[in-house]
C-alpha positions in Angstrom: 40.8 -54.2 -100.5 42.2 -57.3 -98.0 42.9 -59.8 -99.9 42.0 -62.6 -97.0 43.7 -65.9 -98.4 47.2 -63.7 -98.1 46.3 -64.0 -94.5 45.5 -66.9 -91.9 44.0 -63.8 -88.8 42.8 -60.9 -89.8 42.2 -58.5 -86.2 40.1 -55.7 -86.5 41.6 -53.3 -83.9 44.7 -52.5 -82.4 43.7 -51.8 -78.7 45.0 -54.1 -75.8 43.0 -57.1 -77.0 43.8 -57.1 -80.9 47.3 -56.5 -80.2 47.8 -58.8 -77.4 46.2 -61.7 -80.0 47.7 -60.8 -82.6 51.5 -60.8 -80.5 50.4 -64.5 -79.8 49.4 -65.8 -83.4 52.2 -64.0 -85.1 55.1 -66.1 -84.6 53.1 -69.0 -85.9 50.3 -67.4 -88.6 50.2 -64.6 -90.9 48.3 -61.7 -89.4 46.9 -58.7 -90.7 45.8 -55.9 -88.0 43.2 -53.6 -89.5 43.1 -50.1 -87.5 41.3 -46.5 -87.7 43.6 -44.0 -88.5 44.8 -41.5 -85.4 42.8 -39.0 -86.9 39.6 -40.5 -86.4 40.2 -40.2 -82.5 40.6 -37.4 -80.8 40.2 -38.8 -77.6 39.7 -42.1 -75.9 36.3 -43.7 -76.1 34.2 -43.7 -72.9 34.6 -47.3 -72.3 37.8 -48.0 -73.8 39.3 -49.8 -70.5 41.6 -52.9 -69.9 40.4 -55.8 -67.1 42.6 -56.3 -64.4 43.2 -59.6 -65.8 45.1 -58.3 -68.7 47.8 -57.5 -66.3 48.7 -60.8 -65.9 48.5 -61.8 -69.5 50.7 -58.5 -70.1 53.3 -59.7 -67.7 53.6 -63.4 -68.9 53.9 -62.2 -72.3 57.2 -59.6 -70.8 55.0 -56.4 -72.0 53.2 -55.2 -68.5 56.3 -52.6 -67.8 56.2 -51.4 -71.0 52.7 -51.1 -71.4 52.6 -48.9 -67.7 55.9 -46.8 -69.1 53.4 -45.6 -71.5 51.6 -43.5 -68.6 47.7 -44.7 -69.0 45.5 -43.8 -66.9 44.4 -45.7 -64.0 
């Protein structure tokens, strides 16, 4: 069980968009990330994509050539 006051965000998922928020309101909040184990996921979702916009957030935030080092697909 979460115990939500220990918390000020609480992100339910850890793909591009739960983790980019939750990079951004760490530094200043307490922030939980809630996550499916590996196991449950053999595979990626159909529909599990990133907008082209993200690049841009990814880069201001210094993560873009990490995030392409990691060898996603296009």
């Amino acid at each position: 069980m979460i115990d939500s006051d220990a918390y000020d965000a609480i992100i339910f998922g850890a793909g591009p968009a739960g983790a980019c928020l939750a990079a951004n309101l760490a530094p200043f909040h307490r922030v939980l990330i809630v996550e499916r184990s590996a196991l449950c996921d053999a595979a990626p979702a159909p529909g599990e994509t990133l907008a082209p916009a993200a690049r841009r957030l990814f880069a201001d935030m210094g993560l873009w050539d990490a995030f392409r080092a990691e060898g996603h697909e296009r």
